[in-house]
C-alpha positions in Angstrom: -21.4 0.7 -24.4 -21.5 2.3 -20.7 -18.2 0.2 -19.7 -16.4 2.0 -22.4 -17.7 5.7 -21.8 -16.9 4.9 -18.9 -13.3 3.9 -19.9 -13.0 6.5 -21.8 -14.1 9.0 -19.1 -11.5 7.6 -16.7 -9.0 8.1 -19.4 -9.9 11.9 -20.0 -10.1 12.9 -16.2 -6.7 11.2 -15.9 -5.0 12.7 -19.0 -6.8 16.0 -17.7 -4.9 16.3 -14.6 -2.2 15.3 -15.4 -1.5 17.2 -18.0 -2.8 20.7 -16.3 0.7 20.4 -14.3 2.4 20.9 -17.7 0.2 23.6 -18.9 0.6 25.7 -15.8 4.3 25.2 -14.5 4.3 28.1 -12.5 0.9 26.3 -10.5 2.2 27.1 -6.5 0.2 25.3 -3.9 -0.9 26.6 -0.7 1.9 25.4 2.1 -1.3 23.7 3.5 -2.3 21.5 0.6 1.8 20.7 -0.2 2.2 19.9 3.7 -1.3 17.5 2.8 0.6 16.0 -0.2 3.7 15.3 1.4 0.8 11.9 3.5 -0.7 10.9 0.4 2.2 7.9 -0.7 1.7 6.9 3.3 -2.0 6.6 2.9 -2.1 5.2 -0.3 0.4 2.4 1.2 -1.8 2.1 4.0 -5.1 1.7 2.1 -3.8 -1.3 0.2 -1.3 -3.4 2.7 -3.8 -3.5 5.7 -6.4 -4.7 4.0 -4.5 -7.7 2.9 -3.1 -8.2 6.7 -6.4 -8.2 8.0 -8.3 -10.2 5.6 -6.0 -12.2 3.9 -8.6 -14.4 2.3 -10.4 -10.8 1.2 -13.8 -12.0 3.4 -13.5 -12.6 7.0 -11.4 -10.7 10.1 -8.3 -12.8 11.0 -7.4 -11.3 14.3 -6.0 -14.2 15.5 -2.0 -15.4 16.1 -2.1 -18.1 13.1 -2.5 -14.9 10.4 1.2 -15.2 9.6 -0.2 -11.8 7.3 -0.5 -9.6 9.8 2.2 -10.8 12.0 4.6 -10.6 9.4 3.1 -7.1 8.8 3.5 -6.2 12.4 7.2 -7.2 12.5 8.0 -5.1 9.3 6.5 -2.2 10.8 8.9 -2.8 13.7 12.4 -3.2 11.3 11.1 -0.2 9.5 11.0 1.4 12.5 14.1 0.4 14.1 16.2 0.1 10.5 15.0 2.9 8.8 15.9 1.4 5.8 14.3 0.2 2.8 15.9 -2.5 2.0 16.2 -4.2 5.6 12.6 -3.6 5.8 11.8 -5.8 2.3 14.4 -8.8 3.4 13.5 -8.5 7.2 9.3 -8.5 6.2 9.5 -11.4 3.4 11.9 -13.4 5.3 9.6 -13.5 8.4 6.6 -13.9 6.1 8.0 -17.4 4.9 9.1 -18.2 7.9 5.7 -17.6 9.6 4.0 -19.3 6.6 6.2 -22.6 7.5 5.9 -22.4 11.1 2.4 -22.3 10.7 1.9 -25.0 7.9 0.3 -22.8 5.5 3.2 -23.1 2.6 2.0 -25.5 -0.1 4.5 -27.7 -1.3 
């Protein structure tokens, strides 16, 4: 009984804010909190990739060079950065991902 209040509380906080952007329209922000808003897709990126180049088996630091993960991570940051595009970024990151995987020996086949 708890999991589904609980579902069911989720649901109504969600529904609740969301919907308060349709029943105010004319709702302003401060230039503060929009400038704070503008960060929150970043972070929210952040918060889930790094985790997963860090700890790729979700237990134990891998810090070291055979974490094709976070080297493959590391070297999309770096196209992002040099390409500034979105699509470079994707084909660039997988691409050296696989690549690092084989290298490594860490596809199955």
């Amino acid at each position: 009984m708890q999991t589904w209040l609980l579902i069911l509380g989720m649901a109504v906080i969600t529904f609740a804010i969301r919907y308060s952007l349709f029943a105010w329209p004319d709702l302003r922000f401060p230039p503060l909190v929009r400038q704070g808003l503008h960060y929150v897709p970043t972070a929210v990126l952040t918060a889930i990739v790094v985790p997963g180049m860090l700890m790729p088996d979700g237990r134990h630091l891998a810090l070291a060079l055979d974490n094709a993960y976070l080297l493959a991570g590391l070297a999309t940051i770096l196209i992002a950065a040099l390409s500034r595009h979105l699509l470079a970024t994707i084909l660039g990151g997988l691409s050296i991902f696989f690549l690092l995987r084989w290298a490594l020996g860490q596809l199955p086949l």
